[in-house]
N, C-alpha and C positions, 0 to 999 in steps of 0.2 A: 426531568427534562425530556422531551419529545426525538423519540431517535432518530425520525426524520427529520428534522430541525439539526440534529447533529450529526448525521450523513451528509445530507448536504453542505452544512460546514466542512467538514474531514475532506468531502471531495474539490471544496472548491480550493480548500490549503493542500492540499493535495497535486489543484493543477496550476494550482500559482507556482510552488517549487519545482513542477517537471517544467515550465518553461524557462526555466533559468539553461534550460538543455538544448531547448530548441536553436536549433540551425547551427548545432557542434558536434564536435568528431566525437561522441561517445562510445569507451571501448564497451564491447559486448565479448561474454563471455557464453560459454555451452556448458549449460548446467548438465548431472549426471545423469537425469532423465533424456537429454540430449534437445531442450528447450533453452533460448538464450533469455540472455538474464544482463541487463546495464546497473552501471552504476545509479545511474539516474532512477530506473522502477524500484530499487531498493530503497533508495533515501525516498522515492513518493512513498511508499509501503509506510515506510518509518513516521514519514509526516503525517499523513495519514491516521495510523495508531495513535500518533503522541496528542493528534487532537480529540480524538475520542476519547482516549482516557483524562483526559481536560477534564472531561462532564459524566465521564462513568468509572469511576477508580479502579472497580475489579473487571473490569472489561476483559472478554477471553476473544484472540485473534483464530483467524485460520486465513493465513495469507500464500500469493501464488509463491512472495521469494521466502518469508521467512516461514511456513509451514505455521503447526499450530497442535491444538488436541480437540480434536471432532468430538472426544469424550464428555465434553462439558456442556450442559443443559442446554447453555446458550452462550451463544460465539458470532462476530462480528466476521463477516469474508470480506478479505484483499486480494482485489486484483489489479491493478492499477492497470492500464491500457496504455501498450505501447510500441512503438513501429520501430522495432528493434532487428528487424529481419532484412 
């Protein structure tokens, strides 16, 4: 399967589920790096992942909320985009 074909996908399931957010009180949190972090970028992060790994089973992540291992040959980055500030 064509990654760009399944980027694309991930991102567009990706911004379908952060608008279930839009124009709500989202609580935001201060991650330990002192960056905030919503409920909402976590579960796109999640959606995100679960559709890639749809079409690539061993898919290795490196995302902004749930981190990852840069170690591995090749890895897929998350960062979902979002006006949490």
């Amino acid at each position: 399967m064509d990654e760009l074909k399944v980027a694309m996908e991930a991102a567009k399931a990706g911004a379908t589920h952060a608008l279930k957010y839009f124009d709500t009180d989202v609580k935001v949190e201060v991650k330990q790096d002192q960056t905030v972090v919503s409920k909402a970028g976590r579960e796109v992060e999640e959606t995100i992942k679960s559709s890639i790994l749809s079409k690539f089973k061993n898919a290795n992540f490196l995302g902004e909320e749930g981190g990852g291992d840069v170690t591995q040959k090749e890895f897929w980055i998350i960062d979902p985009r979002s006006e949490e500030r």
